[in-house]
Chimera marker file (.cmm) of the C-alpha trace (Angstrom):
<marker_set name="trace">
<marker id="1" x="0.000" y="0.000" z="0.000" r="1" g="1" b="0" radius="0.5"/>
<marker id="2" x="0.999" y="3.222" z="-0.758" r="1" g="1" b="0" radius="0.5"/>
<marker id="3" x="1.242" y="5.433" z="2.090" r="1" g="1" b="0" radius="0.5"/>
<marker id="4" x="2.327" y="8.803" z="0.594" r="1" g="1" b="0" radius="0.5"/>
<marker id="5" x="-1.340" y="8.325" z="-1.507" r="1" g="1" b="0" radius="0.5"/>
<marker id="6" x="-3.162" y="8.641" z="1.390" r="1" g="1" b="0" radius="0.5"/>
<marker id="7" x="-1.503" y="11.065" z="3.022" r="1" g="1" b="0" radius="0.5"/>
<marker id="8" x="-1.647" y="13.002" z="0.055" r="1" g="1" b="0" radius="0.5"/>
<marker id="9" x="-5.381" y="12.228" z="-0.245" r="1" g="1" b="0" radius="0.5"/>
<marker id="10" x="-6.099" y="12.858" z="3.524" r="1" g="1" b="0" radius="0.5"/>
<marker id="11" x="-3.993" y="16.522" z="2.966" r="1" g="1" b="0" radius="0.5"/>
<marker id="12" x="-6.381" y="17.190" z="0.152" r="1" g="1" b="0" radius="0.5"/>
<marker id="13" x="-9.300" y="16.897" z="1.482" r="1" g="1" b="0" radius="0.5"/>
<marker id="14" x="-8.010" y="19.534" z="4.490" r="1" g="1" b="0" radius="0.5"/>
<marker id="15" x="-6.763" y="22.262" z="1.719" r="1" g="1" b="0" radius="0.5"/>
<marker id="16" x="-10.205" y="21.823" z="0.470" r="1" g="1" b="0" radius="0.5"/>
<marker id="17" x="-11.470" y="22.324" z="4.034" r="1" g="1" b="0" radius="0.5"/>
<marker id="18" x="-9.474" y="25.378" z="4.339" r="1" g="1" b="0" radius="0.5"/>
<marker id="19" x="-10.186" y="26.832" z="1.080" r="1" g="1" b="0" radius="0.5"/>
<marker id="20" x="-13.349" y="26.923" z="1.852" r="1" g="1" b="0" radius="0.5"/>
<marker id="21" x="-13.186" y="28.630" z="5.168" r="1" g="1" b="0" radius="0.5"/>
<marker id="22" x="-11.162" y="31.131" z="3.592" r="1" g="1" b="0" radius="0.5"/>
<marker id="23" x="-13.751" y="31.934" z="0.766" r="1" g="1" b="0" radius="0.5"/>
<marker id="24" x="-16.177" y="32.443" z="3.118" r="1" g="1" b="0" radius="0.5"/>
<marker id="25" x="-13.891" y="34.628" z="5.639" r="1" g="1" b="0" radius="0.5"/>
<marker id="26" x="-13.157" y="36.902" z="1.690" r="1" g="1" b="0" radius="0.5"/>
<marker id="27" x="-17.437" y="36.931" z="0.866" r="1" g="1" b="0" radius="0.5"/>
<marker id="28" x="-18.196" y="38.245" z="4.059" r="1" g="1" b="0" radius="0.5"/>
<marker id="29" x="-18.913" y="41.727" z="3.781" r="1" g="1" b="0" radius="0.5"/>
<marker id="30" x="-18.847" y="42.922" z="7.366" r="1" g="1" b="0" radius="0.5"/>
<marker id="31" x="-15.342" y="42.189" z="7.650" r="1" g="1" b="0" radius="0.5"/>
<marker id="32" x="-12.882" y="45.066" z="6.481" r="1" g="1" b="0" radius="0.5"/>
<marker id="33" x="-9.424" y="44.316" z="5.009" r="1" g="1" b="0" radius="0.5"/>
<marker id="34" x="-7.786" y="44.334" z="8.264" r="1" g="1" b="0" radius="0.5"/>
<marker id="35" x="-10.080" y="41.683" z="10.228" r="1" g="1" b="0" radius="0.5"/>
<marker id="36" x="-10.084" y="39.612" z="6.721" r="1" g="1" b="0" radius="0.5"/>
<marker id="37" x="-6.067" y="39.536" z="6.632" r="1" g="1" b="0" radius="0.5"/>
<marker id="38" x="-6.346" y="38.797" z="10.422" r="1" g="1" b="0" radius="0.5"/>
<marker id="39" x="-9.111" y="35.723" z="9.774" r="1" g="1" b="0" radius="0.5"/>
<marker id="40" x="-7.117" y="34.340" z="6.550" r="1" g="1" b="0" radius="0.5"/>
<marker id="41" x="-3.179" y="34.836" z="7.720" r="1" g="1" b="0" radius="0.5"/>
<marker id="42" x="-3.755" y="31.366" z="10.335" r="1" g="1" b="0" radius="0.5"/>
<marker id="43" x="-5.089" y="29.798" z="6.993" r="1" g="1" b="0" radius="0.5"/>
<marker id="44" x="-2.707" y="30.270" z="4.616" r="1" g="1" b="0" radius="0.5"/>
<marker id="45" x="0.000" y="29.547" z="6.915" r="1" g="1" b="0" radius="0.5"/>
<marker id="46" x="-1.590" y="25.689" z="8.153" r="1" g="1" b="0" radius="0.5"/>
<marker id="47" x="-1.751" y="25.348" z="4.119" r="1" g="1" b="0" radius="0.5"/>
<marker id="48" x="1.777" y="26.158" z="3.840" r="1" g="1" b="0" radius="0.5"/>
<marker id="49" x="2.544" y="23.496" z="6.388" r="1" g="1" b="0" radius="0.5"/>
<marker id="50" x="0.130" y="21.098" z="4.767" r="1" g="1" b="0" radius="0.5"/>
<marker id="51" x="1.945" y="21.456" z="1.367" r="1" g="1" b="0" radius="0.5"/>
<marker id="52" x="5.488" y="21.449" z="2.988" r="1" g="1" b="0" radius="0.5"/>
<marker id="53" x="4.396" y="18.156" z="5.279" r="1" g="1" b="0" radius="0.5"/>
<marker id="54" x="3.184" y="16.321" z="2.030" r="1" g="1" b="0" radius="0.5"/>
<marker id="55" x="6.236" y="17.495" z="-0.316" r="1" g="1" b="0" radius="0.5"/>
<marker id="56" x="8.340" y="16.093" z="3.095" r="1" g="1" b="0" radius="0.5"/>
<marker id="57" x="6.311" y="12.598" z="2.736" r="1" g="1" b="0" radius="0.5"/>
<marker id="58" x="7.146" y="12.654" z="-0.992" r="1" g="1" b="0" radius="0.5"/>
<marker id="59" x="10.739" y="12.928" z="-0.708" r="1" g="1" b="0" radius="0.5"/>
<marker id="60" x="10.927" y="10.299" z="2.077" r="1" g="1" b="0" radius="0.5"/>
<marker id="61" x="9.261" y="8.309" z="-0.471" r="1" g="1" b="0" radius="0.5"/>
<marker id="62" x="10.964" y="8.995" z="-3.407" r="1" g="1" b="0" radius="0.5"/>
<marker id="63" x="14.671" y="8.226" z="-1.458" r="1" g="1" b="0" radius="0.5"/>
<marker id="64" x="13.152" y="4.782" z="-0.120" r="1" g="1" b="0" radius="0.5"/>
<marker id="65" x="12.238" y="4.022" z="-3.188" r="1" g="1" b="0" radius="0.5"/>
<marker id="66" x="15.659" y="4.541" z="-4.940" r="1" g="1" b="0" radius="0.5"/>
<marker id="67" x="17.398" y="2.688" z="-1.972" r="1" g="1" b="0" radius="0.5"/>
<marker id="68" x="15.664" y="-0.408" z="-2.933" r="1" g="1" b="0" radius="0.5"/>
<link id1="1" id2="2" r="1" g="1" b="0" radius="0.2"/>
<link id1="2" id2="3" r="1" g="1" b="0" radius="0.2"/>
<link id1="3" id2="4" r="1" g="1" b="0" radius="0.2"/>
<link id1="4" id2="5" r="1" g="1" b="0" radius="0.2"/>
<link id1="5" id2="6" r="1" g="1" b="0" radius="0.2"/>
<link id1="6" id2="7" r="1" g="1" b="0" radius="0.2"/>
<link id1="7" id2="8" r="1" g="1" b="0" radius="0.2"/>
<link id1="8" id2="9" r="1" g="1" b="0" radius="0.2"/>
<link id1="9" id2="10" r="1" g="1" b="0" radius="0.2"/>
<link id1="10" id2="11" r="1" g="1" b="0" radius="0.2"/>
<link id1="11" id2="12" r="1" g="1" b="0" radius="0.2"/>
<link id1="12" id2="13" r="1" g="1" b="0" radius="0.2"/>
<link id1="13" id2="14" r="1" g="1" b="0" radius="0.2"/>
<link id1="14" id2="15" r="1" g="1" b="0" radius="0.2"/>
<link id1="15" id2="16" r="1" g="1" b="0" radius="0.2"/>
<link id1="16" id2="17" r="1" g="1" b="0" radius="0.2"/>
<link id1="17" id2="18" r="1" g="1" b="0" radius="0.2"/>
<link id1="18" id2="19" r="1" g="1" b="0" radius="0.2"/>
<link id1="19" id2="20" r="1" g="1" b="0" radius="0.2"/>
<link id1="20" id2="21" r="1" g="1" b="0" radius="0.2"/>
<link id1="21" id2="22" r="1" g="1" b="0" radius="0.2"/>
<link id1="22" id2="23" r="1" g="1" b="0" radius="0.2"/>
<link id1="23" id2="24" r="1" g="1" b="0" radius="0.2"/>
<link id1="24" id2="25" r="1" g="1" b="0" radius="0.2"/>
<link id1="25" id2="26" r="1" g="1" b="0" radius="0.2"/>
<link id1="26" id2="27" r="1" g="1" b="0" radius="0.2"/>
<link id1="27" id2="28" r="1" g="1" b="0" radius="0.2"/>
<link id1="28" id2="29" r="1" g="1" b="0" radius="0.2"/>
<link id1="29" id2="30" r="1" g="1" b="0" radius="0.2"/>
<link id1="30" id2="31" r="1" g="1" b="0" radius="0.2"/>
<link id1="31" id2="32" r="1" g="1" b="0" radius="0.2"/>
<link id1="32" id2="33" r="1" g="1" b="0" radius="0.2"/>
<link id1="33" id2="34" r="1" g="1" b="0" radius="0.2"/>
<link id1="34" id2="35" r="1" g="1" b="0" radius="0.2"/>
<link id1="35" id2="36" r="1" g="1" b="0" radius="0.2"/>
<link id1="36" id2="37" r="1" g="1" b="0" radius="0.2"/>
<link id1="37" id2="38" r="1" g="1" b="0" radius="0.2"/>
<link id1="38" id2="39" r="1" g="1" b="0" radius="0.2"/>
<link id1="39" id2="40" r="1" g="1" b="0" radius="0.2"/>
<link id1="40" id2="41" r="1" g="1" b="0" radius="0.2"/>
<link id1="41" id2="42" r="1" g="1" b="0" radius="0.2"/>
<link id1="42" id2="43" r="1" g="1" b="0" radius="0.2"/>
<link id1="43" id2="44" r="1" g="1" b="0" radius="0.2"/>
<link id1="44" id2="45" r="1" g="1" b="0" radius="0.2"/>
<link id1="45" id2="46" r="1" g="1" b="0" radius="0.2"/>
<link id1="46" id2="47" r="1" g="1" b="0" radius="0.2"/>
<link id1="47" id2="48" r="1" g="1" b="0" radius="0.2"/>
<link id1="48" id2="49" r="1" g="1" b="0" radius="0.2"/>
<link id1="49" id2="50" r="1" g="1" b="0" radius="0.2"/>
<link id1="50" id2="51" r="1" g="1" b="0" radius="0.2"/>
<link id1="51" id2="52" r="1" g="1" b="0" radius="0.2"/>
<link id1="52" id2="53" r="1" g="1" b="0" radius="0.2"/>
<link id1="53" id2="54" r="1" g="1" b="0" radius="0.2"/>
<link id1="54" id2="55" r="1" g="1" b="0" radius="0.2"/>
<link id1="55" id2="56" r="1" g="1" b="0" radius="0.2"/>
<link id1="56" id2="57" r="1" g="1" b="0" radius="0.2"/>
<link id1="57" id2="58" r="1" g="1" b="0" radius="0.2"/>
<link id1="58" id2="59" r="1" g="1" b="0" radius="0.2"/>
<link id1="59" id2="60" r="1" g="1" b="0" radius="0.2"/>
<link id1="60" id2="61" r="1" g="1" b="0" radius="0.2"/>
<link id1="61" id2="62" r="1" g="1" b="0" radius="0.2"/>
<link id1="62" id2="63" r="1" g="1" b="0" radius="0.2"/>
<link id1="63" id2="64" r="1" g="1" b="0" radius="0.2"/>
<link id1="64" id2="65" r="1" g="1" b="0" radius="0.2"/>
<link id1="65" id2="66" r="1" g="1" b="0" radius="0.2"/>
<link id1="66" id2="67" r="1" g="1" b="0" radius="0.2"/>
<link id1="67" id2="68" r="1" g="1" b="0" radius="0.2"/>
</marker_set>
């Protein structure tokens, strides 16, 4: 079984999650720029990690499987 696949499956599914809480924080109108950038900057950092994690996984992978 491929491990990195569900990882990378699992990590999707939480960008989506956080894409979507981000849209929402960006359509809601009573929020001006500064309490937007306030509500988003958390979210866009826990994607970073999400992305760096799963590129992390990848690379494990990738030098396991050339050790073989």
């Amino acid at each position: 079984m491929d491990i990195t696949k569900a990882y990378e499956e699992c990590m999707q599914r939480l960008l989506d999650e956080l894409e979507k809480e981000f849209m929402k924080i960006l359509a809601n109108p009573k929020l001006d720029k500064k309490a937007k950038n306030l509500r988003t900057k958390p979210l866009v950092t826990k994607k970073q990690i999400l992305l760096n994690t799963l590129e992390a996984l990848k690379l494990v992978d990738r030098s396991s499987n050339e050790e073989k």
